[in-house]
C-alpha positions in Angstrom: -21.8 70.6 203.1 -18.4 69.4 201.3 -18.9 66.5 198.9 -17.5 63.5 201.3 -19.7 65.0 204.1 -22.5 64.8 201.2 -21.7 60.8 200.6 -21.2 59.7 203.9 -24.6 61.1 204.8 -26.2 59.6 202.0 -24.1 56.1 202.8 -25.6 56.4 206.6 -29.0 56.7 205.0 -28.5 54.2 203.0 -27.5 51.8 205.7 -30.6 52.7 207.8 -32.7 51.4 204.5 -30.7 48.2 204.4 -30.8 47.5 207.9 -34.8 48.3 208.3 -35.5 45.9 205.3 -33.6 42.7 207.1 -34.9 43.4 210.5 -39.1 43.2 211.1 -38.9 44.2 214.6 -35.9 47.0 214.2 -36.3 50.4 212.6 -39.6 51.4 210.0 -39.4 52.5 206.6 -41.8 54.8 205.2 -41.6 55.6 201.1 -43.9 58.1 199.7 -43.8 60.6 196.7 -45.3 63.4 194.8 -45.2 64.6 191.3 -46.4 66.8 188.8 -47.4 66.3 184.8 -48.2 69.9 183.3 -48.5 71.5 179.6 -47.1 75.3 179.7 -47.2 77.8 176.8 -47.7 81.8 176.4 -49.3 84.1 174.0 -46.0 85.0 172.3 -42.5 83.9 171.0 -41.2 87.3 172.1 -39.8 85.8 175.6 -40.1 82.5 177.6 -41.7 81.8 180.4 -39.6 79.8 183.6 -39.6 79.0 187.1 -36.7 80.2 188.9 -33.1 78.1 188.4 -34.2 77.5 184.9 -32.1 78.3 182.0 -34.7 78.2 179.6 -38.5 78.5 179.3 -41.8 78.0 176.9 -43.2 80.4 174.3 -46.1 80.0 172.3 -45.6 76.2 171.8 -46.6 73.9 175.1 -43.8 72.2 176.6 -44.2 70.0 179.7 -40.8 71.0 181.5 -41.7 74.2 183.4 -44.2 72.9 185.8 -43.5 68.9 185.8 -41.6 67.4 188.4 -40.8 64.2 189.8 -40.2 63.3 193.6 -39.2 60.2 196.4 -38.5 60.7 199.6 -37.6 57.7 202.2 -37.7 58.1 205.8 -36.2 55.4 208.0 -37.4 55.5 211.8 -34.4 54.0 214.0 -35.9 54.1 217.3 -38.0 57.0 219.3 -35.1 59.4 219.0 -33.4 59.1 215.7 -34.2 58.8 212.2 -32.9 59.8 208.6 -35.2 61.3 206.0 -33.6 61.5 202.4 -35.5 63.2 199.0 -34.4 63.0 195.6 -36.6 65.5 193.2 -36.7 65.2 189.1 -36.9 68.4 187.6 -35.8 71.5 184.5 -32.5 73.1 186.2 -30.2 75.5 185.1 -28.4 73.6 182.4 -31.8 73.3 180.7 -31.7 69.9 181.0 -34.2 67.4 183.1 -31.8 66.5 186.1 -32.1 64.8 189.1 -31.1 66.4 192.3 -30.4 65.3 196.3 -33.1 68.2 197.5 -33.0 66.4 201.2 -30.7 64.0 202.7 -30.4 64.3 206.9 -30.4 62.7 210.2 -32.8 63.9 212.7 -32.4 63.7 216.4 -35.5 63.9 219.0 -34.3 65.8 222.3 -38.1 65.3 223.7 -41.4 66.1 222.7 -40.7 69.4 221.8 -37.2 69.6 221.0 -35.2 68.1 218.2 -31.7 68.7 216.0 -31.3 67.9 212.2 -28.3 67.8 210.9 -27.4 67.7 206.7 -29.3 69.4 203.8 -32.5 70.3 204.6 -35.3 72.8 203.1 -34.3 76.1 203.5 -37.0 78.2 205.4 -37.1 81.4 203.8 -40.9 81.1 202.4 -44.2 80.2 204.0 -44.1 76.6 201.6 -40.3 76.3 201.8 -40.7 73.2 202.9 -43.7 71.7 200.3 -43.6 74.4 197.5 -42.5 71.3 195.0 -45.1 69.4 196.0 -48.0 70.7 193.3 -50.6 68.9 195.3 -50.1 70.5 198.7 -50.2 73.8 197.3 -53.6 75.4 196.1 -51.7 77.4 193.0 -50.4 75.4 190.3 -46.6 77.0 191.1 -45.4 79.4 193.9 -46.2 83.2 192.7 -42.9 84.5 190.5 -42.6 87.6 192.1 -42.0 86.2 195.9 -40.7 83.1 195.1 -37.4 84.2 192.7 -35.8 86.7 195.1 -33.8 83.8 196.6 -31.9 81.7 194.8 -31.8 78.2 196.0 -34.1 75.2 197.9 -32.3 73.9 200.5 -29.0 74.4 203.0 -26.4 72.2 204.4 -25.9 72.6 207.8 -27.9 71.9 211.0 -31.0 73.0 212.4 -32.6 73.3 216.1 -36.9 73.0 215.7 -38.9 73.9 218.9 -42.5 73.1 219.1 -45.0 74.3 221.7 -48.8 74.6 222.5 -50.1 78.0 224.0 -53.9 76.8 224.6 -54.9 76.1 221.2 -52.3 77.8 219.4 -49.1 75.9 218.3 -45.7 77.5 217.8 -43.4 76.3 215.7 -39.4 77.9 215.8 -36.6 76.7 213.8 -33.7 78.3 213.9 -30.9 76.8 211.5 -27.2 77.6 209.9 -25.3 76.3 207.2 -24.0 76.7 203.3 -26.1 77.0 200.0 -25.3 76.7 196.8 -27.5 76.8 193.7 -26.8 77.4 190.3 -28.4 80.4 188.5 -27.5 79.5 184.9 -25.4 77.0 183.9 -22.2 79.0 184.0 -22.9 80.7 187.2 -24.1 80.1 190.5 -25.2 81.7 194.1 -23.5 80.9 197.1 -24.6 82.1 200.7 -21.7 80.8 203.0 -22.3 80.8 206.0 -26.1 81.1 206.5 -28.4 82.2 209.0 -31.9 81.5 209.2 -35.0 81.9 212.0 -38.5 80.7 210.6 -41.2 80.9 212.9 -45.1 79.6 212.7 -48.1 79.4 214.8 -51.4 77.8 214.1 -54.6 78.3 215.4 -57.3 76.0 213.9 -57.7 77.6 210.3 -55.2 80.0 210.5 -51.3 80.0 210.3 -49.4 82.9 210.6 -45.4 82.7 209.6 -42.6 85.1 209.8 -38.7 84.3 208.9 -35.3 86.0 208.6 -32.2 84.6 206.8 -29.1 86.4 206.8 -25.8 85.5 204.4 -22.8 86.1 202.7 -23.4 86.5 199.2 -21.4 85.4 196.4 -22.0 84.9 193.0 -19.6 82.4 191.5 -18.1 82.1 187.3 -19.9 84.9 185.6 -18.0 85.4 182.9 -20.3 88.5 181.9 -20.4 90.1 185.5 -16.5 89.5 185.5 -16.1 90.7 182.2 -18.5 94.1 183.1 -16.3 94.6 186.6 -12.6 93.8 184.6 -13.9 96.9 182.1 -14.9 99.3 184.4 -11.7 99.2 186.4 -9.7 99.1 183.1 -11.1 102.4 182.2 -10.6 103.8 185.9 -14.4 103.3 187.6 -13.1 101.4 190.3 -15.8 102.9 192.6 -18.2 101.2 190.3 -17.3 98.0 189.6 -16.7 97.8 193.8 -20.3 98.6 194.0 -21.3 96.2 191.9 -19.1 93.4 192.9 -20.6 90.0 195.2 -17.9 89.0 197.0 -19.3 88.5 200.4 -21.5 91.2 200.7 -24.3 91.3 203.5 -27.5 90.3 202.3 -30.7 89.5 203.9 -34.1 88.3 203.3 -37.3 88.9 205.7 -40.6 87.7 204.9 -44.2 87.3 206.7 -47.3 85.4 205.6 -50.6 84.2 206.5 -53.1 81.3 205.4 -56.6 80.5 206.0 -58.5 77.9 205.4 -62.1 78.6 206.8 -65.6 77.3 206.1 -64.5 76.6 202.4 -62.8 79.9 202.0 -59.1 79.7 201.2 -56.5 82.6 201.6 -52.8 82.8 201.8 -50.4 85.8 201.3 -47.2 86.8 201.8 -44.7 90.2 201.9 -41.0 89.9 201.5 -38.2 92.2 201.4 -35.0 91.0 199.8 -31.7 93.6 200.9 -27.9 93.2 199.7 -25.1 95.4 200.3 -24.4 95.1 196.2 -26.2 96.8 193.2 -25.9 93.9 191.3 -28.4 92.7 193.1 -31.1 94.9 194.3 -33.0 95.5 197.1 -36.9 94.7 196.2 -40.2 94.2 198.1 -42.6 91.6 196.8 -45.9 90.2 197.8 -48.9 88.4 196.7 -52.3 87.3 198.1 -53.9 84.5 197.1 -58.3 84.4 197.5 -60.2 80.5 196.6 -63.4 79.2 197.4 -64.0 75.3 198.0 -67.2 74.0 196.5 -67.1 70.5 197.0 -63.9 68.9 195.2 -63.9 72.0 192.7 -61.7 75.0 193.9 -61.6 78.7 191.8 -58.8 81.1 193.1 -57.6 84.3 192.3 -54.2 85.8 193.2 -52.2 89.2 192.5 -48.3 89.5 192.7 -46.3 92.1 192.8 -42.0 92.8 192.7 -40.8 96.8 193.2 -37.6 98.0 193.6 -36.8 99.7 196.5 -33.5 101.5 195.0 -32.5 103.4 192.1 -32.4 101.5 188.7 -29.8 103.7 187.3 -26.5 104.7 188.3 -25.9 108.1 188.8 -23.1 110.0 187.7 -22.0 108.3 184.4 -21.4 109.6 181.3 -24.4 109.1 178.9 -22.6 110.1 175.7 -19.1 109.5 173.8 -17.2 106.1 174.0 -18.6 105.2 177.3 -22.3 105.4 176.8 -22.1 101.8 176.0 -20.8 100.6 179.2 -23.3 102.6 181.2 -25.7 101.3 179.6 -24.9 97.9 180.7 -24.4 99.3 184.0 -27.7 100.1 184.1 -28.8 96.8 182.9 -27.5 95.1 185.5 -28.9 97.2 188.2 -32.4 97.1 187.3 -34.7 94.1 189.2 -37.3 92.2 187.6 -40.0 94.4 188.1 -43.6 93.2 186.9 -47.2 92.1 188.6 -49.5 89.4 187.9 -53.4 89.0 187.7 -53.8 84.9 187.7 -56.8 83.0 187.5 -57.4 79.2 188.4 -59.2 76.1 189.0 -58.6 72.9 191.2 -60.3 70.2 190.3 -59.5 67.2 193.4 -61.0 64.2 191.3 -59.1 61.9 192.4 -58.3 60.6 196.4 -54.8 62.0 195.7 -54.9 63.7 192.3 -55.9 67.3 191.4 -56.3 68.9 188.5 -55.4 72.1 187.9 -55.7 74.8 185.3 -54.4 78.3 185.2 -54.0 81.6 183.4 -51.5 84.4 184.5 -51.7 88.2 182.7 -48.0 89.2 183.5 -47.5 92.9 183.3 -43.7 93.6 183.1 -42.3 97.4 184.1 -39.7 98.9 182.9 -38.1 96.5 181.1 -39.1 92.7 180.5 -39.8 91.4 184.3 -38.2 88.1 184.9 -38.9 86.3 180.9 -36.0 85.2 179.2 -34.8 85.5 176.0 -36.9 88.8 176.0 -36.9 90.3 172.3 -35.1 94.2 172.8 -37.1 97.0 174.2 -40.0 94.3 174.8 -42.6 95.5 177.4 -45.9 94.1 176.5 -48.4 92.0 178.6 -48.1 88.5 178.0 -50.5 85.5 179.1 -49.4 82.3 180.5 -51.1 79.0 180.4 -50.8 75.7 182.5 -52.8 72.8 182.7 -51.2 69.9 185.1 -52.1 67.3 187.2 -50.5 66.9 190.6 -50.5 63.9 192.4 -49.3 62.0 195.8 -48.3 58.1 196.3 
């Protein structure tokens, strides 16, 4: 979505707010939020810790920006067939900076009982929480696992939607099919853009257990990377054309498939998901990721346990280049950039629900990095070593 589509969206919104407040019989307002206030900090100074999108993470000292977040969303109710829903979310980004972002902002229109179109920037459905994984409190972990949740860049789309919702007996089906633009920002000289999009997400629930599977299919382009244009610029210079065509993202196919299932049954809790993440460029590779999540409710306190893990599903070197003389150098940063974030995690955690809509949460992750230093930043060279992650937060729901 352009920018003027962007404001005269957000203007419409705002109109349907103004209106609802001056008329009592006319259209309903509903405000609610979420949040999240957490400590973060590792065993070591050797890397940092981050979510995804952020530039910048926490070493040994506890900072509160990794897992803290702040959201609103607003929905306005015209009448039986149309409303507008609009969220704004508080959060670290890739300028390491606290910023506040439009995450939703559309207009949705009710065909019939089972039928309805959104149209505007919406959640993009390419996980089993796409749609709540910022809301700490919904969620049972006190983030989304690294190694699913990082193989696509971005949170939500601009474009339009179609949902369909159905009941076999006592099984519900949910389908949304949607297509649209995304743009997200990786660091904060580069970004991601999938233009156009194409995404199926697909759901059905049975009393304590949802199943989900999903497909989104793009254009990939990654946008004002001085160092990927200044790896591609030398390799042509020097006469690997061949190579720096393989490693360009220009629109390149890419595509992103993923299934999951939760259960939440006679105080047992399980959710899990497998994803596979394919691009027509090395720069970025083809992986398979999962995770599976195991808790046990007693009363308002909740242990859990999960395991994550990111492979790479093609080579993670380029063959064929010369590994000695002037042009060992640029091989080797080649090979850098072919390589994914390869690593697995052993997390353990608590859930303490004191509060009618508060939960504690506290959580230790053993991140095992392979073959290089998995997704940490500002990794120290040749670092491969274990490292611990802490998090103590307190989610919560107005």
């Amino acid at each position: 979505m352009n920018k003027p589509m962007r404001l005269a969206m957000v203007s419409v919104i705002l109109a349907a707010f103004s209106m609802s407040s001056q008329a009592a019989d006319g259209p309903t307002v509903t405000i609610s939020g979420f949040g999240t206030a957490a400590l973060t900090a590792t065993d070591t100074d050797d890397i940092e810790f981050a979510r995804p999108n952020q530039q910048a993470g926490v070493g040994k000292n506890p900072r509160p920006g990794v897992d803290s977040n702040l959201g609103i969303q607003g929905m306005v109710k015209m009448n039986d067939w149309l409303s507008f829903t609009v969220q704004g979310l508080a959060r670290k980004n890739a300028r390491d900076a606290w910023g506040a972002e439009l995450a939703w902002a559309f207009a949705k229109f009710k065909i019939n009982d089972e039928l309805s179109v959104r149209v505007g920037r919406m959640g993009m459905p390419v996980y089993m929480i796409s749609d709540f994984r910022q809301v700490g409190y919904a969620n049972t972990m006190i983030r989304p696992p690294t190694e699913v949740y990082r193989q696509v860049n971005g949170d939500s789309f601009d474009g339009v939607d179609l949902v369909y919702q159905h009941s076999f007996g006592d099984t519900t089906v949910t389908a949304q099919a949607g297509i649209g633009n995304v743009s997200a920002k990786i660091t904060d000289d580069n970004r991601v853009t999938y233009k156009p999009a194409t995404m199926i997400h697909i759901v059905a629930e049975n009393g304590p257990f949802t199943f989900r599977v999903g497909r989104a299919d793009a254009k990939v382009t990654i946008q004002d990377s001085e160092q990927l244009d200044g790896l591609l610029a030398t390799l042509r210079r020097v006469g690997l054309v061949q190579v720096a065509n393989d490693l360009s993202i220009t629109d390149v196919d890419g595509s992103f498939t993923s299934a999951g299932f939760t259960m939440d049954y006679k105080n047992f809790l399980v959710q899990t998901e497998y994803a596979i993440r394919r691009t027509d460029s090395r720069i970025v590779p083809d992986t398979n990721s999962y995770y599976a999540m195991f808790g046990y409710r007693f009363g308002k306190i909740t242990p859990y346990y999960y395991y994550g893990d990111t492979k790479q599903d093609n080579a993670r070197t380029y063959a064929g280049l010369p590994t000695a003389g002037p042009l060992a150098p640029l091989t080797a940063g080649v090979n850098g950039v072919v390589k994914a974030a390869q690593q697995s995690t052993n997390a353990i955690g608590v859930r303490w629900d004191f509060a009618k809509s508060a939960a504690l949460k506290v959580q230790v992750d053993r991140i095992k990095p392979r073959d290089g230093a998995g997704t940490f930043l500002r990794a120290r060279p040749g670092f491969h070593d274990t490292v611990n992650v802490y998090a103590a937060g307190i989610d919560f729901v107005f």
